[in-house]
C-alpha positions, -999 to +999 in steps of 0.1 A: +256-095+438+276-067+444+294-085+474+301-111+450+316-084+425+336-070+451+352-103+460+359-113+426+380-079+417+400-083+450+414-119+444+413-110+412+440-081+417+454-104+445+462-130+418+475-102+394+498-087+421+511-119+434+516-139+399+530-106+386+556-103+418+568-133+409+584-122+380+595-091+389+631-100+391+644-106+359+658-141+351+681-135+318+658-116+297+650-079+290+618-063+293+605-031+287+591-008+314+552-012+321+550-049+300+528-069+307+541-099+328+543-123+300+578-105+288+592-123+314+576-158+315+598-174+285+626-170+312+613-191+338+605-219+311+590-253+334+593-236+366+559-242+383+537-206+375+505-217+392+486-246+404+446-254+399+426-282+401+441-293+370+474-298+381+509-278+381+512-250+352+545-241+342+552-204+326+567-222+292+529-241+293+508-208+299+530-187+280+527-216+249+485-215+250+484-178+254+502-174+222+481-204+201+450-188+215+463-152+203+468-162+171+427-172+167+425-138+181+446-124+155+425-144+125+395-131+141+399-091+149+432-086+123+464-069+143+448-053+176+483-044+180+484-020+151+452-002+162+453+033+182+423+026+201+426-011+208+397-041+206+382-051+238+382-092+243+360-103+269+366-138+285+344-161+308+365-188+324+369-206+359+396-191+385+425-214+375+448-210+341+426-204+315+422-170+335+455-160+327+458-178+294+430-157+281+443-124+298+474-130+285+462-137+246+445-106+245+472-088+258+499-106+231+472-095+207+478-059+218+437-061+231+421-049+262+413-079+290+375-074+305+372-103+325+334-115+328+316-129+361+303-166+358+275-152+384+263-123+365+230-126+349+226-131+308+213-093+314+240-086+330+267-098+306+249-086+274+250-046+293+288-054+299+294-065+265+275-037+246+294-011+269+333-025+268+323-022+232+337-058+233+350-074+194+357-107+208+346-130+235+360-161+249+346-188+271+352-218+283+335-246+269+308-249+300+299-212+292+291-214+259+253-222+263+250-183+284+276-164+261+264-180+226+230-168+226+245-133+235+274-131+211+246-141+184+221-110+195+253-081+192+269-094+164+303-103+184+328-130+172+334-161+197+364-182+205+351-216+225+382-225+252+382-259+261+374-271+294+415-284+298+427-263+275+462-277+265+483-265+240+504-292+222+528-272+200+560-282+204+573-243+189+604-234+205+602-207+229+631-186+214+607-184+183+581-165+210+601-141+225+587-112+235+598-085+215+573-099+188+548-084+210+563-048+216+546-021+221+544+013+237+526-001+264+528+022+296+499+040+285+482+013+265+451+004+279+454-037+298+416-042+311+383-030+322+369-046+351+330-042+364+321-040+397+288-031+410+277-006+439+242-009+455+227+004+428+227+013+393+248-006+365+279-024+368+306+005+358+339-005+342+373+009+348+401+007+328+437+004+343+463+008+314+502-016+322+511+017+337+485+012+361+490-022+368+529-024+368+523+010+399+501-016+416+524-047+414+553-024+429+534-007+452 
């Protein structure tokens, strides 16, 4: 288990380092220090983001689904954005774009990400969820038969993603640019991730943009 763990958070940061590199060089738009990489995606509109075993994602497609799916967030939790002490929004996906579609909702939605681990035990979930102090969790429609029973138990709200989760607006993107979503966000926290040692419960750490904007560059 904790080998598993330990795998999971590298590719994980891999992924976050790589996708995020990416976009480091701006492409006719403005950002703000420490934003999350999102700021940037309307300016690389159909260009090819990421590919799964679903196809060829563009950044206009992930950055288009993110926002749909932070607008359920939105109905469900009110404005994250305007809280001090943001929501937590755990997510339960497969490594391919609904990942970062769901990362990136919560983060439009001014949240904090805390990814979950499709091998953890219901046990292991529930501890997670009770001590991220989670609002919100999504999952992907083959997880809903583990996170249901759980989000029932604790009283937390749930967003079912579909399995190809495809967003059909046709919303312009220069309707969704970024500075709807700005905020002071170098110390804001971006998300808690649990890994386990050899013994004792998983323990979360929070990385704030800061954090992972140091990483990307580093």
């Amino acid at each position: 288990m904790a080998g598993g763990c330990r795998l999971l958070l590298s590719v994980r940061v891999y992924c976050i380092r790589t996708f995020t590199c990416s976009l480091h060089t701006p492409v006719g738009s403005q950002s703000q220090p420490c934003a999350p990489v999102f700021y940037k995606a309307p300016a690389y509109g159909m260009r090819t983001a990421l590919v799964d075993q679903y196809g060829h994602h563009s950044y206009q497609d992930l950055y288009l689904r993110s926002f749909a799916l932070s607008k359920e967030i939105t109905c469900l939790l009110g404005n994250p954005r305007n809280d001090i002490s943001p929501e937590r929004v755990s997510f339960l996906c497969p490594n391919d774009a609904s990942y970062v579609v769901c990362q990136w909702a919560a983060w439009m939605s001014g949240a904090i990400a805390v990814p979950l681990f499709k091998n953890h035990p219901p046990v292991e979930l529930e501890y997670i969820l009770k001590d991220s102090q989670s609002a919100l969790v999504i999952a992907e429609a083959k997880y809903t038969d583990v996170i249901a029973p759980l989000t029932d138990k604790l009283g937390i709200a749930n967003i079912t993603l579909p399995r190809c989760h495809q967003h059909s607006t046709k919303e312009p993107l220069n309707h969704l640019e970024p500075h709807h979503f700005d905020l002071d966000w170098k110390e804001r926290g971006a998300m808690i991730i649990y890994t386990s040692g050899t013994t004792g419960r998983p323990k979360g750490v929070l990385s704030t943009h800061s954090n992972l904007s140091a990483m990307v560059r580093t």
